[in-house]
Structures are given as structure tokens and as C-alpha cells.
VMD Tcl script that builds the backbone (N, CA, C; Angstrom):
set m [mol new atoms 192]
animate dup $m
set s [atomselect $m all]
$s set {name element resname resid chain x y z} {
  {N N UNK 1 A 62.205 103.918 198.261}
  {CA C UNK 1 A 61.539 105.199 198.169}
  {C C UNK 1 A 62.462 106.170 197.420}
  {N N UNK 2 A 61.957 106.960 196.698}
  {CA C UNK 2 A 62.661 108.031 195.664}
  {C C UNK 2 A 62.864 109.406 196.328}
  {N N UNK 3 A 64.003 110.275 196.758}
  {CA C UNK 3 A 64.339 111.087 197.125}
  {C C UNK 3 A 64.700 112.244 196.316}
  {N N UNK 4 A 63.881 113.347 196.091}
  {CA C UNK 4 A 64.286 114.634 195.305}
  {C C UNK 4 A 65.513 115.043 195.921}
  {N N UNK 5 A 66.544 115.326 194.710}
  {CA C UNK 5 A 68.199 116.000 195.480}
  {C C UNK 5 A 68.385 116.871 194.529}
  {N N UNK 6 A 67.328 117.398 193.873}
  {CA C UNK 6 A 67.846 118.363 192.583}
  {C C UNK 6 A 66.646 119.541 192.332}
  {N N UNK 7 A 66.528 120.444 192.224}
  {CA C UNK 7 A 65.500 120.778 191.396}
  {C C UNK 7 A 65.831 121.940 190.173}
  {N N UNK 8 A 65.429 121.168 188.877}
  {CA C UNK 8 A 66.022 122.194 188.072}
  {C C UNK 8 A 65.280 122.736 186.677}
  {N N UNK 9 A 65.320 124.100 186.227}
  {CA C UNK 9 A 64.419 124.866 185.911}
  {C C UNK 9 A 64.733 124.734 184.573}
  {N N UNK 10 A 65.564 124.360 183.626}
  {CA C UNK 10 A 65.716 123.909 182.288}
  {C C UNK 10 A 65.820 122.577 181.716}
  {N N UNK 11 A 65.350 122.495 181.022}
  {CA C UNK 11 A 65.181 120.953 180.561}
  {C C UNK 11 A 67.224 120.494 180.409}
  {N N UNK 12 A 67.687 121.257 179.816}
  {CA C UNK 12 A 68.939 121.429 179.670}
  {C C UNK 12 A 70.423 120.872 180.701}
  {N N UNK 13 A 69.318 121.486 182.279}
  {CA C UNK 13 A 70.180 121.558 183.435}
  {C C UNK 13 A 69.934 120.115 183.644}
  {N N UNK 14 A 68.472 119.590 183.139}
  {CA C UNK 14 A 67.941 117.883 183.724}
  {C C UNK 14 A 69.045 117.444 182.932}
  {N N UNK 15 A 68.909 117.472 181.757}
  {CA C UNK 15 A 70.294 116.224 181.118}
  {C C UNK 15 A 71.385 116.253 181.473}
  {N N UNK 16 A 71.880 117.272 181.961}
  {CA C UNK 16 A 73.437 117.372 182.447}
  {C C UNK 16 A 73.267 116.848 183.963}
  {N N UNK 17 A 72.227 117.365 184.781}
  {CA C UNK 17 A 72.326 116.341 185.459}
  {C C UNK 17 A 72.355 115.029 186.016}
  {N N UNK 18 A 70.862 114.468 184.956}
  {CA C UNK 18 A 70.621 113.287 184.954}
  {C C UNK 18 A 72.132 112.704 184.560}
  {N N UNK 19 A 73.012 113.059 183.294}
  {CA C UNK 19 A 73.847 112.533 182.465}
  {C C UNK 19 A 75.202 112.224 183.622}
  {N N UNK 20 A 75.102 113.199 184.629}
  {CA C UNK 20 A 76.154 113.324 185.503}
  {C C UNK 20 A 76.305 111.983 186.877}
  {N N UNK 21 A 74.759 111.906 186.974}
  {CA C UNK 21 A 74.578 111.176 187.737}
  {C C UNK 21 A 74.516 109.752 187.327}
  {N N UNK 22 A 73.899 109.397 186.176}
  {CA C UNK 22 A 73.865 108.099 185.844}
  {C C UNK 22 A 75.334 107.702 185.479}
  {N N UNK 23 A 75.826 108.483 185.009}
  {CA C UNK 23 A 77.647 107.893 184.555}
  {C C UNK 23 A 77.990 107.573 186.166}
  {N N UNK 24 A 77.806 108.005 186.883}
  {CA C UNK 24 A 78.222 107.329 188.775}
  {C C UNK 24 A 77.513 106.034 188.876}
  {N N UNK 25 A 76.689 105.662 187.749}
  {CA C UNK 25 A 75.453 104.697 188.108}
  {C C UNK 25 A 74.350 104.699 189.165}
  {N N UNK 26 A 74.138 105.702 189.223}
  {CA C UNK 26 A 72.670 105.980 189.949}
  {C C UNK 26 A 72.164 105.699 189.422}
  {N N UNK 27 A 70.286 104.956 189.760}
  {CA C UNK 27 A 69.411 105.289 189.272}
  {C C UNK 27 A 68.619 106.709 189.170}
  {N N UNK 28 A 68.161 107.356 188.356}
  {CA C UNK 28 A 67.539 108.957 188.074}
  {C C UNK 28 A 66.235 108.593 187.691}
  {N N UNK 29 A 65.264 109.428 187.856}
  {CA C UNK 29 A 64.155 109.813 187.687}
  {C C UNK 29 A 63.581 111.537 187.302}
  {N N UNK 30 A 63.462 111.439 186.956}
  {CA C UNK 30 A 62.830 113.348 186.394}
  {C C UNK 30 A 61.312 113.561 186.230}
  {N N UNK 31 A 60.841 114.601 187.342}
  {CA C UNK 31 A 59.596 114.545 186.819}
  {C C UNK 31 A 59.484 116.052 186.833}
  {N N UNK 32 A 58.390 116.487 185.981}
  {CA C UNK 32 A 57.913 118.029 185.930}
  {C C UNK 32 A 57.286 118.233 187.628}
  {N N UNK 33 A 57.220 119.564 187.808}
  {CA C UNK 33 A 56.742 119.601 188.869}
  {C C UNK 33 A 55.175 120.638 188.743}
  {N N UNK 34 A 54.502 120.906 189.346}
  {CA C UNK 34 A 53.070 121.566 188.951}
  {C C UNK 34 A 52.552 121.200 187.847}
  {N N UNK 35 A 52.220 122.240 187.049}
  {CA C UNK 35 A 51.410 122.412 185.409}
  {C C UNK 35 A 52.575 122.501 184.393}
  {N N UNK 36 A 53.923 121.597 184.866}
  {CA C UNK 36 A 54.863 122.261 183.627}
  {C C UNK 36 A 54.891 121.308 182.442}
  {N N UNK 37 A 55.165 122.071 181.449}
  {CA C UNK 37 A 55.522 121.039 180.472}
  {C C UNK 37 A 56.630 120.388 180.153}
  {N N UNK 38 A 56.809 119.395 179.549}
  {CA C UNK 38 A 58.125 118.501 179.160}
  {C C UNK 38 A 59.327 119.954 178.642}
  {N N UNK 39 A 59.179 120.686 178.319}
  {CA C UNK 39 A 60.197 121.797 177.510}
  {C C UNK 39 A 60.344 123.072 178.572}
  {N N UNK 40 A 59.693 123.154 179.625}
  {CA C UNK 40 A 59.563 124.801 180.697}
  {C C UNK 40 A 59.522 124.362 181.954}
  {N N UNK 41 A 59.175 125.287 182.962}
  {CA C UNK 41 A 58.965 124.981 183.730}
  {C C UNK 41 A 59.942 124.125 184.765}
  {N N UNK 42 A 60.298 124.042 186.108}
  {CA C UNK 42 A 60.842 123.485 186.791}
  {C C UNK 42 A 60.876 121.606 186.925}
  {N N UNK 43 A 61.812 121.235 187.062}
  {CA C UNK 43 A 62.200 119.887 187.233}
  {C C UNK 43 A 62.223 119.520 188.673}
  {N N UNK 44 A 61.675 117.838 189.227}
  {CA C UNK 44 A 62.666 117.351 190.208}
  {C C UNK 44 A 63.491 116.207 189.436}
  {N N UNK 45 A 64.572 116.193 190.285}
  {CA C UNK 45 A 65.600 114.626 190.048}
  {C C UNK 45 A 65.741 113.838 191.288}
  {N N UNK 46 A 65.407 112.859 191.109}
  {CA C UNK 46 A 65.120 111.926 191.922}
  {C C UNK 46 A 66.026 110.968 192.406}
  {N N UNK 47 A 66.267 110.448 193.079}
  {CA C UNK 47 A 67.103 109.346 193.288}
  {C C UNK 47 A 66.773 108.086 194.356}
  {N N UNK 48 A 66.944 107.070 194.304}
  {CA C UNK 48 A 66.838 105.985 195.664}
  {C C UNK 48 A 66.948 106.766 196.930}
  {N N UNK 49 A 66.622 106.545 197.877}
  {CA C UNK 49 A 66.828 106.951 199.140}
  {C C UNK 49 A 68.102 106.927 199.457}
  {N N UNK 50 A 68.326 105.243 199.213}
  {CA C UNK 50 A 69.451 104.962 199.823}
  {C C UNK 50 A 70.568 105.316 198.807}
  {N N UNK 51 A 70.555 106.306 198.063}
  {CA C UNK 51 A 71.678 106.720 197.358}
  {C C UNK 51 A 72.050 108.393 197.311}
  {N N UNK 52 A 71.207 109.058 197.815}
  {CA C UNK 52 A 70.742 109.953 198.066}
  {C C UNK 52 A 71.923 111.116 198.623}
  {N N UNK 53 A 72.591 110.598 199.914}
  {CA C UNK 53 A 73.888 111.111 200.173}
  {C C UNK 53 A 75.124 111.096 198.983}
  {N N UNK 54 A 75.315 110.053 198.451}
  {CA C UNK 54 A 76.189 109.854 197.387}
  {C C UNK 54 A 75.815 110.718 196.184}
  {N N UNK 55 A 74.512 111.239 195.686}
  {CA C UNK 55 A 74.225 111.992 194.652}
  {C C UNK 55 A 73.970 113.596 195.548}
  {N N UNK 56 A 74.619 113.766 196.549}
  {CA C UNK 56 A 74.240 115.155 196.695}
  {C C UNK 56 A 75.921 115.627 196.949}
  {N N UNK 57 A 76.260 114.207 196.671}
  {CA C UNK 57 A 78.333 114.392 197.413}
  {C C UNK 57 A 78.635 114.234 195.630}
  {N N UNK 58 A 78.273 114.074 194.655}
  {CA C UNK 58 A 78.499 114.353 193.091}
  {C C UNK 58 A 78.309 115.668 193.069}
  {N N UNK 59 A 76.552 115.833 193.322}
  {CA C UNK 59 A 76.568 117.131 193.041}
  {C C UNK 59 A 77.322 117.959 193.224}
  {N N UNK 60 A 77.728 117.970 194.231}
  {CA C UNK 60 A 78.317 119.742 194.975}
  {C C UNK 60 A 79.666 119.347 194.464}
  {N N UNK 61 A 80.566 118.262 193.921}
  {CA C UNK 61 A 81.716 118.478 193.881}
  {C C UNK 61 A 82.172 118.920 192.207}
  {N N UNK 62 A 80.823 118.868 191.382}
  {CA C UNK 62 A 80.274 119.024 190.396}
  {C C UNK 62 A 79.814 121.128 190.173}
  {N N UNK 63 A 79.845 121.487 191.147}
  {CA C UNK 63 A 79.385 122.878 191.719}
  {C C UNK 63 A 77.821 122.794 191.333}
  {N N UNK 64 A 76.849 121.879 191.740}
  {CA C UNK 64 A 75.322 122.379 191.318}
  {C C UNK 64 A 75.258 122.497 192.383}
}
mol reanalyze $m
mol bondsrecalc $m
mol representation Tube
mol addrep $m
């Protein structure tokens, strides 16, 4: 099951995150959230369940 650990409002913030996380070798996922488009609008980032703790212990040491 896929666990949101991110949510982020520039397409910009997704690549640095996605980019941050996959170099740890996570699997990532990104999806728009509501009516947004690929370029606006808010992001989720996704991750395995079971990886989920480990990408929220990147994040924060990362300051997101």
C-alpha cells in the first residue's frame, strides 16, 4: 500500500523531493491532487508503507 509523506505545492519542490528520495532508493510516486495540473497546483509523494518511516527520517533531516 502507498503512503502520502509529502505534500508539495511546486512542481519544483516534487523533483527535489522525489530526486532526494530515490537517491536513498525508495520507491516514489507523485500524483496531482484535486483539479491540478501537471505544472500548478499541489502535489502528493508517495511512498511504500513499509518505507514510510525511513522517508519521513530523510525528510526532516533534509529540513522539509
Amino acid at each position: 500500500m502507498w503512503t502520502v509523506i509529502y505534500m508539495a505545492q511546486t512542481k519544483d519542490s516534487v523533483l527535489k523531493v522525489r530526486e532526494l528520495l530515490s537517491a536513498a532508493n525508495l520507491a516514489v510516486r507523485v500524483r496531482p491532487v484535486g483539479g491540478s495540473s501537471a505544472e500548478d497546483g499541489y502535489f502528493e509523494i508517495l511512498v511504500p508503507q513499509t518505507e514510510a518511516q525511513l522517508a519521513h527520517t530523510i525528510l526532516l533531516k533534509n529540513e522539509y
